[in-house]
C-alpha positions in Angstrom: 6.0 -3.1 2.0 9.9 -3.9 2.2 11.6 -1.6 -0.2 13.6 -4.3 -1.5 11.0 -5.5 -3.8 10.2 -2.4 -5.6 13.4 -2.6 -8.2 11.8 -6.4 -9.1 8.6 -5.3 -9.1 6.0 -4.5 -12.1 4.2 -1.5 -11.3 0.9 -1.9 -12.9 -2.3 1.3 -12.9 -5.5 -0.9 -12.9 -9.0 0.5 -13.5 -12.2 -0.9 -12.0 -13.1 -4.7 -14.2 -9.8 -4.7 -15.6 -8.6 -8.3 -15.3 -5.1 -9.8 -14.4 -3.7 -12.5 -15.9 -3.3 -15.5 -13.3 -2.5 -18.1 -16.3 1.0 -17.6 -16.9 4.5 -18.7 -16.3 6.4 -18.2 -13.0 3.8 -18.2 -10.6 2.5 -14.6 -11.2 2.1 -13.1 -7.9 1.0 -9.7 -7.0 0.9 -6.9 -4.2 -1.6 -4.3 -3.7 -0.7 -1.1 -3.7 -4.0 0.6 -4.0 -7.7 -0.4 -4.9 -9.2 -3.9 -4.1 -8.4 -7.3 -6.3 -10.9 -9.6 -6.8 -10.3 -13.2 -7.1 -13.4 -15.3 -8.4 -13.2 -19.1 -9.1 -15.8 -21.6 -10.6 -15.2 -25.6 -11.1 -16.4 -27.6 -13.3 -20.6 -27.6 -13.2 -20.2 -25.5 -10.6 -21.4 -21.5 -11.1 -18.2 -18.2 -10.4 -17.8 -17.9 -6.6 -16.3 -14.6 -5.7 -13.4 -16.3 -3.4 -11.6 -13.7 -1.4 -11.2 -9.9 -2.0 -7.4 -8.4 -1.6 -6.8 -5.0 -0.3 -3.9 -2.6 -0.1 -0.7 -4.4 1.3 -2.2 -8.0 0.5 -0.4 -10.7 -1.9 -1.8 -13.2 -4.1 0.2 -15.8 -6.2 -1.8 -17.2 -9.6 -1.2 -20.8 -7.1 -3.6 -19.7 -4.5 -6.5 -20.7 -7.1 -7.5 -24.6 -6.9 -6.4 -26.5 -9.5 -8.6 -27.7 -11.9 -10.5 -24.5 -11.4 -11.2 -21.5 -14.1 -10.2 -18.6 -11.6 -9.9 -14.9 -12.6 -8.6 -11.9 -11.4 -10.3 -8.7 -11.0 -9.1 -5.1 -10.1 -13.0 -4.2 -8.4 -11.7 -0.8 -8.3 -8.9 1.4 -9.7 -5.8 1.3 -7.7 -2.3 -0.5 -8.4 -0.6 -3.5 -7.6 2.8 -4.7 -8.5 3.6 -7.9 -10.1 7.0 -9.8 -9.7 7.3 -13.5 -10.5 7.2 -15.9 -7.5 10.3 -17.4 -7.7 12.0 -13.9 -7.4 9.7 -13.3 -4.3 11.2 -16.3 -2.8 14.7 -15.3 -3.6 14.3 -12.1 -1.9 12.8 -13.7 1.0 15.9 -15.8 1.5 18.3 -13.9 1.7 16.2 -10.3 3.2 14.6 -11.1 7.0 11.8 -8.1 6.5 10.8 -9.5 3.0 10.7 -12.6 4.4 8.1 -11.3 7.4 5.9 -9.5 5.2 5.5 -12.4 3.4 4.9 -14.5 6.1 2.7 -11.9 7.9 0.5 -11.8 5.0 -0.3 -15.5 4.1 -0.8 -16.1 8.1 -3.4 -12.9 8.2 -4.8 -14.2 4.5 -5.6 -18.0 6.2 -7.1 -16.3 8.9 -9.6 -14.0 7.2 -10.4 -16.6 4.7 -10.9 -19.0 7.9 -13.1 -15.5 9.4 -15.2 -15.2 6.0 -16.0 -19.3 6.0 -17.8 -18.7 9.8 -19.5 -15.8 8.4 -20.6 -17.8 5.3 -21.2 -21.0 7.1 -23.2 -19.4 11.0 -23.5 -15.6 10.9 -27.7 -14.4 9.9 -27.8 -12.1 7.3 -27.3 -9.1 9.3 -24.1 -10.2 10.5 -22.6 -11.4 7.1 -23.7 -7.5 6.1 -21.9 -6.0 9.0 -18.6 -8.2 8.6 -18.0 -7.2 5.2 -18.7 -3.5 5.9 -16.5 -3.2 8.8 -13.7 -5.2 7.0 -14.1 -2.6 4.1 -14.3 0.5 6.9 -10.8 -1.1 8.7 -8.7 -1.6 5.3 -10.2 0.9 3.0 -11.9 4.0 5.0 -11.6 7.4 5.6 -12.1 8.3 9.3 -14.2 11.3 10.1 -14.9 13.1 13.5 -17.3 11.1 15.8 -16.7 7.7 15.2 -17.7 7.7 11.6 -16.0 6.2 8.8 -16.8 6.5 4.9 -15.2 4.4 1.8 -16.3 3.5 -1.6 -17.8 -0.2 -2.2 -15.5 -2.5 -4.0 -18.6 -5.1 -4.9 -22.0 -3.9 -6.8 -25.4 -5.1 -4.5 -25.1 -8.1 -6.8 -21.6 -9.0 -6.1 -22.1 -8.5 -2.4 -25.3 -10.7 -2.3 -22.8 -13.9 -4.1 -19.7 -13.2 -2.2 -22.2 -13.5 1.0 -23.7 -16.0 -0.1 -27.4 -13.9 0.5 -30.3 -13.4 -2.5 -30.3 -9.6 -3.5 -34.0 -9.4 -2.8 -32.4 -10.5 1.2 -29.3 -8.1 0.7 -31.8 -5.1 -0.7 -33.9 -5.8 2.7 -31.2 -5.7 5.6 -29.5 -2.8 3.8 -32.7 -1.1 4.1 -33.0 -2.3 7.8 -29.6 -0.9 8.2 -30.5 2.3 6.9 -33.8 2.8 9.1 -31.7 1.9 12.3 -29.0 4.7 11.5 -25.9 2.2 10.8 -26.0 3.1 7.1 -26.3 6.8 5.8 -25.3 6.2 2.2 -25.1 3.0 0.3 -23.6 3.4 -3.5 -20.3 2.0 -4.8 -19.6 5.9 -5.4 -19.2 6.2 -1.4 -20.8 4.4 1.4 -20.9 6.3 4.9 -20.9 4.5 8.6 -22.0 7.2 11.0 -21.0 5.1 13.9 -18.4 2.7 13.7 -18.9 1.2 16.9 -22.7 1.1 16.7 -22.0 -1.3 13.2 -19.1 -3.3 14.4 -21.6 -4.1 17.4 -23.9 -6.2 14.6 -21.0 -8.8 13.6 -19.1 -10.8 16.1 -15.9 -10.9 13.7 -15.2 -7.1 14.5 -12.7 -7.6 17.1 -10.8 -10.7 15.2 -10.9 -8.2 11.9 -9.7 -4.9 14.3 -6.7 -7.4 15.1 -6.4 -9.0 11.6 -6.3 -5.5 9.7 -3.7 -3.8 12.3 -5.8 -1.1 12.5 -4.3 0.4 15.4 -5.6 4.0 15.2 -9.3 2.7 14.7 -11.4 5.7 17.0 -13.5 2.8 19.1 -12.8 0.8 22.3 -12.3 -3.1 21.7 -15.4 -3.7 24.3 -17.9 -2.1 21.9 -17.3 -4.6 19.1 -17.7 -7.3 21.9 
């Protein structure tokens, strides 16, 4: 995060269900810190679709929401984010070159991960839709361990993963249970989630090596081939 932005920053503690306001003059847009946003949108007749999640060093502005669309914002888990106005974010941009990549670093990596999560929705089985969201949650938000193995604690509830992967919970309860009995899952609560293998997991989605790229996680303790 360019340091330029902190002095026109917000600096805002959230707490897990807290929401954000998004309806509000000047574009709100904010930066994550710490934690995971959740963004959720319904239309008219239509039910709440968890859209996209946001983790640390991601940006949202209230204008990535459809219009027409009741949209909310939701801190998933405690953390902080800092909120500026847009219009200052696009002064800052002009006239300072490394505010001006991040910025355009992170809207290029957010069109390609919501372009990643639309083929997982749209052609990956249920086991695959499983084993993208865990290894995007194990590359932005995990704790690497000896061995390959990586823990982190779950943004989503069971019931919140199921609609943000578009799966029934009866279907979600079944492949975690699947995952469990073949060893890629040791622990499964939101209080912390444990991957023994990394590579063994990241073999189940063919997304891993697009979201190894995606998250820069550089220092990730796994060769590219096994997530081919």
């Amino acid at each position: 995060m360019p340091c330029a932005v902190e002095p026109h920053a917000t600096q805002m503690r959230t707490r897990r269900g807290q929401s954000l306001a998004l309806a509000s003059d000047g574009d709100p847009t904010y930066i994550v810190r710490s934690g995971v946003l959740m963004l959720e949108i319904s239309l008219p007749g239509a039910e709440r679709q968890i859209a996209a999640l946001f983790f640390p060093g991601d940006m949202l502005r209230a204008s990535f929401a459809p219009p027409r669309s009741k949209a909310s914002l939701l801190a998933a888990s405690a953390g902080e984010v800092w909120r500026l106005r847009a219009s200052m974010l696009d002064t800052l941009a002009a006239r300072e070159p490394a505010v001006r990549g991040y910025v355009d670093r992170v809207l290029a990596n957010r069109i390609a991960l919501q372009a990643l999560h639309a083929t997982t929705l749209g052609q990956f089985d249920c086991e695959q839709k499983l084993a993208t969201h865990l290894v995007e949650i194990a590359l932005r938000a995990g704790a690497w361990q000896p061995a390959g193995a990586v823990s982190f604690d779950l943004p989503l509830s069971r019931k919140d993963i199921a609609h943000y992967l578009g799966l029934n919970p009866d279907t979600l309860s079944r492949v975690i249970s699947r995952f469990k009995a073949k060893g890629l899952i040791k622990q499964f609560d939101r209080m912390r989630t444990l991957i023994p293998n990394f590579a063994a997991l990241a073999a189940c989605t063919p997304a891993a090596s697009a979201l190894i790229d995606l998250t820069g996680a550089r220092q990730v303790p796994v060769p590219l081939e096994a997530t081919a």
